[in-house]
N, C-alpha and C positions, 0 to 999 in steps of 0.2 A: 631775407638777406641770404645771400649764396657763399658756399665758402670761400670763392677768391674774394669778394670782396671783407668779407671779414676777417682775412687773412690782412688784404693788405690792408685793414684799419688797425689790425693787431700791430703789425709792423712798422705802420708810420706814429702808433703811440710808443711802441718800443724807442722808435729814434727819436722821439720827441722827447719824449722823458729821461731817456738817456742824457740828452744834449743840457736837457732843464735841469738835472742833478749838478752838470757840472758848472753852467753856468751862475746858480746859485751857493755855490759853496762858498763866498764870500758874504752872501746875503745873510750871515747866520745861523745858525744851529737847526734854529726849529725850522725855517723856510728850508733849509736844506736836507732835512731830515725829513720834512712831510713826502718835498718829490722826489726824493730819496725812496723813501718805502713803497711812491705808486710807480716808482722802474722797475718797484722788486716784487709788486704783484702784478704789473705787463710782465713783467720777465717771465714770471713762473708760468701765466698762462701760455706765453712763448713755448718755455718748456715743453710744458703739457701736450699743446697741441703737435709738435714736434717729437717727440719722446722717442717715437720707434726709428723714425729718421736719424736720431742723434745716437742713439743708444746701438744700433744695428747699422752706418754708414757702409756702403759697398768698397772705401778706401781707406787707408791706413791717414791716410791727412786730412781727411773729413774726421777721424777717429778724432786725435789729434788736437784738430783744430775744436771741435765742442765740448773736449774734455777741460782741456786748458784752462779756456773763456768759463765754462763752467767753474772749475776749482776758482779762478782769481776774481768771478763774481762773487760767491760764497766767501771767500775771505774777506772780500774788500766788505762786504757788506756785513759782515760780524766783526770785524774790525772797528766799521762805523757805529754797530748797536755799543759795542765797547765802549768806544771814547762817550758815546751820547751818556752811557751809563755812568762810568768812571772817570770823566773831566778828559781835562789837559793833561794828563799825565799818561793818559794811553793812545795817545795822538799820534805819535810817532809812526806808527805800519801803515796806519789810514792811508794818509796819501801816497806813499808809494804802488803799494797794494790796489788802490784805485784808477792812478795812472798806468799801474803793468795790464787792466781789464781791458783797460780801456786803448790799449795798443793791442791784446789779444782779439780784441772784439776786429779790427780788421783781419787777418788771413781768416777767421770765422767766414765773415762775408765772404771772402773771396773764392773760397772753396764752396759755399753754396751760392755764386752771382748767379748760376743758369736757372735757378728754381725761381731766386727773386726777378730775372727779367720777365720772366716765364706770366709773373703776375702783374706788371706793367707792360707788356705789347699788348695791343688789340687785339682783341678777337676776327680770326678770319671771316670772312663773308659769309662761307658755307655754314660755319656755327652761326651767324647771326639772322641769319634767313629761317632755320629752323625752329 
């Protein structure tokens, strides 16, 4: 496998599990908790393979923009081992916390769309004759 394509399997597991955390947060604790944890080990290989990109951005709103989404993923997501831990009484930041991610997570995209289309256009002829 080549790294665009596992790039973009990384990416469409990220949104997929993303999307499956919040869908399930009605479905209960532990359903929501399990795809809960597997956004938060796509996320981190997200991270990983990203790191230098995110860590070193050429613009101050690529800075910005991964730091954020960074910090309000981390919250949201100790927030949740929280309340999982300590009930209904530390429930309260969760969903905020979750929802502020989850509006961060767009200008993210949006300050990296050129790299993601970059990996959904076809490859031109010239590369694919070679």
């Amino acid at each position: 496998m080549n790294a665009r394509t596992e790039r973009t399997i990384a990416d469409v597991a990220l949104v997929a599990t993303f999307v499956a955390s919040f869908l399930t947060h009605e479905e209960g604790p532990l359903l929501h908790s399990v795809v809960s944890l597997v956004f938060t080990v796509v996320l981190l290989h997200h991270v990983k393979h990203n790191w230098t990109a995110y860590r070193r951005p050429r613009f101050r709103s690529k800075l910005v923009a991964n730091h954020t989404v960074a910090a309000l993923m981390v919250a949201a997501t100790v927030s949740g081992l929280v309340f999982w831990v300590g009930g209904d009484g530390y429930a309260l930041a969760h969903g905020p916390l979750s929802v502020a991610a989850a509006v961060a997570v767009v200008p993210h995209v949006w300050v990296h769309r050129r790299s993601l289309l970059r990996l959904v256009k076809r490859p031109s002829r010239a590369a694919h004759a070679s």
